[in-house]
Structures are given as C-alpha cells and as structure tokens.
C-alpha positions as CSV (number, residue, x, y, z in Angstrom):
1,X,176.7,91.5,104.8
2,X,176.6,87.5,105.7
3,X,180.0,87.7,107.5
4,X,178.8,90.6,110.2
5,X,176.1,88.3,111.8
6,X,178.4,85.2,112.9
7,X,177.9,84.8,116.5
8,X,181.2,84.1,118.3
9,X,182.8,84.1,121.5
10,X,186.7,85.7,122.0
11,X,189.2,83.3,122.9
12,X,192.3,84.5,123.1
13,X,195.5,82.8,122.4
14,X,197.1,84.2,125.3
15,X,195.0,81.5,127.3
16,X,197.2,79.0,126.4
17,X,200.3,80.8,128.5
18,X,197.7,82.0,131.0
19,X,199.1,80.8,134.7
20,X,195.8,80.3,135.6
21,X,194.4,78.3,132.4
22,X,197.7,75.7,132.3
23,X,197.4,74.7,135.9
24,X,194.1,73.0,135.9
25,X,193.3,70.4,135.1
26,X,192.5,69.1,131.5
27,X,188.9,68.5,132.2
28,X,188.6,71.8,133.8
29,X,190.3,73.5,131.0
30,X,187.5,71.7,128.5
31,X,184.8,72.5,130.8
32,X,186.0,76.5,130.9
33,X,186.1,76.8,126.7
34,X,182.6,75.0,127.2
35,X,180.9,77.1,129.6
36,X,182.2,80.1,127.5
37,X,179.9,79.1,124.3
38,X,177.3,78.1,126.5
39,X,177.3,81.4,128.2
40,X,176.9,82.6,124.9
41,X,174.3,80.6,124.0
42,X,172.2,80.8,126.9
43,X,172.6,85.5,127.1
44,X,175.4,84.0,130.1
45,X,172.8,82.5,132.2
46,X,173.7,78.7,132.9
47,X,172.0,77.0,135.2
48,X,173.4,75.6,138.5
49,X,171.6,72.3,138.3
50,X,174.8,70.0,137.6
51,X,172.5,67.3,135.5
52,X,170.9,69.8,133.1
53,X,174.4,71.6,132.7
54,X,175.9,68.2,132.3
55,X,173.3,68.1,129.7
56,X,174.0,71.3,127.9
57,X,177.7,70.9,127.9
58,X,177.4,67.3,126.6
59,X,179.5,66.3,129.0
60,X,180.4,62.6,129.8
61,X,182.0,63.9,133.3
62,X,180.3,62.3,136.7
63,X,177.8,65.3,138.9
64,X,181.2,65.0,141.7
65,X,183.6,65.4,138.9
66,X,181.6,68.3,137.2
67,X,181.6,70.5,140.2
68,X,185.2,69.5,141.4
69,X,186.0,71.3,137.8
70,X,183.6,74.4,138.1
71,X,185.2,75.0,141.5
72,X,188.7,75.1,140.2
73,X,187.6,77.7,137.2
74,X,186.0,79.6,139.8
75,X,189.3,79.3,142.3
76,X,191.1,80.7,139.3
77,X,188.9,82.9,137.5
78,X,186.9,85.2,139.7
79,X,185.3,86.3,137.0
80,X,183.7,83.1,137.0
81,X,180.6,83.9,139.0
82,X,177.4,82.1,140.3
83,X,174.4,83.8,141.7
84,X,171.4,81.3,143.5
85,X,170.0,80.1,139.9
86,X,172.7,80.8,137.5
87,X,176.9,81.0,136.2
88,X,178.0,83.5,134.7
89,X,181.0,85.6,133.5
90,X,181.3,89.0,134.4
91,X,182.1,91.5,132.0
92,X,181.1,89.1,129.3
93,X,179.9,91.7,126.7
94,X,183.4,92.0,126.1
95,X,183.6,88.2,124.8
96,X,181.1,88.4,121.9
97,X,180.6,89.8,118.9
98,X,177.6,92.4,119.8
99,X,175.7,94.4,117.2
100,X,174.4,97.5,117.9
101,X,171.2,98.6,116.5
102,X,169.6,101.3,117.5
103,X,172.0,102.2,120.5
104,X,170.7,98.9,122.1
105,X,172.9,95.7,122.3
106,X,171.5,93.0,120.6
107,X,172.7,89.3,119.7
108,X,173.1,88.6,115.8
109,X,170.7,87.4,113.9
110,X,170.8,85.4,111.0
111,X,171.7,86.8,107.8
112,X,169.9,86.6,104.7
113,X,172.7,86.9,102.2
114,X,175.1,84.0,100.9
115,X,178.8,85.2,101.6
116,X,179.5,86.2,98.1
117,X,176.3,88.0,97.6
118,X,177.3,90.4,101.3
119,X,180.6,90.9,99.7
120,X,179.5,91.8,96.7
121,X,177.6,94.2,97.9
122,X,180.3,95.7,100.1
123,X,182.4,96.1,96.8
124,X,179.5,97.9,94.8
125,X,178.8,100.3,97.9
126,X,182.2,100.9,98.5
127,X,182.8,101.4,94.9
128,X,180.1,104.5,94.6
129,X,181.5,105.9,97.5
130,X,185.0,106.1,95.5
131,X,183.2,107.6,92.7
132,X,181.2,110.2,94.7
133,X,184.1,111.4,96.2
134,X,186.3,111.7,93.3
135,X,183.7,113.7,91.5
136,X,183.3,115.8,94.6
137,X,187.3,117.2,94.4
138,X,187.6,120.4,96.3
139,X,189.1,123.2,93.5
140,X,190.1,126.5,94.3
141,X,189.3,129.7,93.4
142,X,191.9,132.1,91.1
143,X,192.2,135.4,89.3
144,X,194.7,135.9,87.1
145,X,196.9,133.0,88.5
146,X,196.3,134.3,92.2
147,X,194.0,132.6,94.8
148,X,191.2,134.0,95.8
149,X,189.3,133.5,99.4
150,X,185.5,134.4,100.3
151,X,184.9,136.4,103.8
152,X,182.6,138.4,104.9
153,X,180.5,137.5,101.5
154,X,183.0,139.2,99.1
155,X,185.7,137.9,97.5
156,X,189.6,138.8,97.8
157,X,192.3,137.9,95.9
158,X,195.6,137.0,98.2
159,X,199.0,138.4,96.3
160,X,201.6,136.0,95.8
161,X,203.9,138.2,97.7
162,X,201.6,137.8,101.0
163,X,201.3,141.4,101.2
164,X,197.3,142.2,101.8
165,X,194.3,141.1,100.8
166,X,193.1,143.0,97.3
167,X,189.3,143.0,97.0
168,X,188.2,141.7,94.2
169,X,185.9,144.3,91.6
170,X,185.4,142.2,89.2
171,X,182.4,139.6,87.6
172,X,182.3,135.8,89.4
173,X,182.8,134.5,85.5
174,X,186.1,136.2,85.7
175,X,187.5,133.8,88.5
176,X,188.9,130.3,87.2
177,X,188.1,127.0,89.5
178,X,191.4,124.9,89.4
C-alpha cells in the first residue's frame, strides 16, 4: 500500500479567502505555508532561535524581518503558539496524515512497495473479498414452497396466509435451501 504512507500536511483551499491569511503580508503568508511543513517535519517543535529557523525554512528574510512576520501569523492565528524553546500549532494532529498502529499515533514511514505493486495488491485483496462474499449468499429455508424459521431449536414452517406457526415433523433432508 505505497500511497497510505505519504506524509503530508492539510492545506485547505479555503486559506486563500481566509480574512486572516489575505491580509498579511506576502512574506508572512510564505513563512506560514512554511512553518506548517516544518512543523511537520520537526513532530511541530520549531525552534525559537531566529538563525537556525532562518536556516530550516531556507529563508533569505533578515532575523528583524523574520520575526516582524512570525508576529503577524501569531496576531492572526492564535493557534500559532510558542512556548520558551519552541513554535508550534495547536491542535496540529488535525493537519497530518497520522497512522494509527496499534491504538498509538505514529508518523508514516516509508513504504516498501512501488505504487503499482500497493495497488495491485489492493485489487487482488479486494477481489477475494468479492468472491468470499458471493459464495457466502445467505438462502433460506422452505417446505413445500413455505418458509421455514428455527426457534427454540426446532423448526416451523410460517403459512403463506400468516396465520400460525406449524411445527415442522418432518426429516431436515426434506427442507429445500433457496
């Protein structure tokens, strides 16, 4: 299953109408989309240092200029959060693609399938579930063209008037699975 294990962040469109996205500043907006893949890169832990986050963002911006920007994502995303070592976004796990494993939350790893071979392999799996239940139909019971129920560990035939239940006396060979 190659596809399953991509590690992404969520981006939604709507951020491009978002009040709060369109109103700052281009570099701002740049540095937001790329403190979201760092956060996900880094378990949303970035460091507060502005010359190795400089670093990690690849960012040509001046120290002054970095921070003026990381103070006007934090002025209008309060989500946007820093601690005495770190950013980070609250409620992040929302933004990635977690696997569970295990009950636990883990990050993706990478997977040892091409994309072809994972699909493939979907297909077949899917494929023999199909067959197993097709083969697997659920028939009903009849005698004599009437269905038949099992309670209480006997068998009854129901009339096809609805009036009441008949036991049935006869041999289980005698009833016909349809």
């Amino acid at each position: 299953m190659a596809y399953k294990n991509i590690h992404w962040i969520k981006l939604e469109k709507r951020l491009l109408n978002d009040y709060r996205f369109y109103t700052m500043s281009e570099n701002a907006q740049l540095v937001f989309v790329k403190l979201l893949m760092l956060a996900a890169d880094t378990g949303n832990r970035m460091v507060r240092s502005g010359q190795i986050l400089r670093q990690a963002l690849r960012c040509t911006l001046q120290p002054t200029q970095l921070q003026e920007c990381i103070n006007e994502i934090r002025a209008n995303f309060p989500k946007f959060q820093s601690n005495r070592y770190y950013y980070y976004f609250k409620d992040f796990d929302n933004r990635l693609n977690w696997i569970e494993k295990d009950r636990k939350k883990e990050l993706p790893s990478n997977s040892p399938a091409t994309p072809k071979e994972g699909a493939e392999e979907i297909r077949i799996d899917k494929k023999r579930r199909e067959e197993s239940v097709s083969s697997f139909k659920k028939t009903k019971p009849y005698f004599r063209g009437e269905e038949m129920r099992k309670s209480k560990g006997r068998w009854w035939v129901l009339p096809a008037d609805n009036g009441t239940w008949l036991e049935f006396a006869g041999e289980e060979k005698e009833i016909k699975w349809l």
